[in-house]
N, C-alpha and C positions, 0 to 999 in steps of 0.2 A: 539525490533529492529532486522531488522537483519543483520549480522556480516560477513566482509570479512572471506576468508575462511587462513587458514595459509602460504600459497603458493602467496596471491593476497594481495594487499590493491585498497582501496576504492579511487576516484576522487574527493566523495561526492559531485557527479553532482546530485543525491536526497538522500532524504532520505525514505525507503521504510519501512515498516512496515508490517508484516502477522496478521491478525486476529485470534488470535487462538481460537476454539471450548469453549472453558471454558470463552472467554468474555463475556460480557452483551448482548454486540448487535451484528450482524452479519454484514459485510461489507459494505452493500449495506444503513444498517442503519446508521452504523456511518457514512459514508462520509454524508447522509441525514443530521444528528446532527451536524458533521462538518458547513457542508453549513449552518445552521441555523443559528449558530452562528458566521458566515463572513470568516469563515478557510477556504481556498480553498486547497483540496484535490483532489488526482483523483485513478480512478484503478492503481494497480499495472502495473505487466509484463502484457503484451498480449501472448499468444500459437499463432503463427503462423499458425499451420495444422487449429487453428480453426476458420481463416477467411476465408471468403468467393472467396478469389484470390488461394485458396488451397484447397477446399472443392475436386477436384477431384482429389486430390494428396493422395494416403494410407499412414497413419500413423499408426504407432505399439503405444502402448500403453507408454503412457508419464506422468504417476499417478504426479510424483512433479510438474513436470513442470502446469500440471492442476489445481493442488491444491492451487498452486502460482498463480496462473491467476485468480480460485475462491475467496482466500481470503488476497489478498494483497492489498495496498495502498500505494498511493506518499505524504508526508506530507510535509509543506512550508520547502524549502532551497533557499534561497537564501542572497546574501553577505551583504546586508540592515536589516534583520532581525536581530528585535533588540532581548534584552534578555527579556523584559516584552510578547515580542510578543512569542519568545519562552516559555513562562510561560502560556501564554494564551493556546497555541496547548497545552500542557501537562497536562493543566489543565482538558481541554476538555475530553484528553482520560482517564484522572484517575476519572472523574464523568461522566461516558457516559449517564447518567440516566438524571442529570443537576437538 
């Protein structure tokens, strides 16, 4: 998960997740495995420079920020989710294999 920084706390308006390199499946798969199994996830952050309303705009180099856009995820929050359904997403991502 990842962690308000010392300075900040959270609103926990979502909850976001990074994929790290050492997991099973890479992003694009897990949210695939998500949706299969009825978890509705979605991409992380978006990069700005990297839509299309800014393609003519120069960007310097934004390695986290990119990194975060390739391997991050929104996982369910919201104030009705129960703790079984919490159980179910954690379930998911601790056997991404299934």
């Amino acid at each position: 998960l990842v962690a308000d920084p010392e300075h900040g706390t959270s609103n926990f308006q979502s909850c976001w997740v990074e994929v790290l390199p050492v997991y099973p499946l890479g992003r694009e798969a897990l949210l695939e495995h998500l949706g299969t199994l009825g978890i509705s996830a979605r991409r992380g952050i978006m990069a700005a420079h990297r839509q299309p309303a800014y393609a003519h705009v120069a960007a310097g180099g934004l390695p986290v920020t990119e990194r975060l856009t390739d391997s991050t995820l929104i996982l369910p929050l919201y104030h009705l989710l129960t703790d079984a359904d919490q159980q179910r997403v954690i379930d998911a991502l601790a056997d991404p294999r299934g």
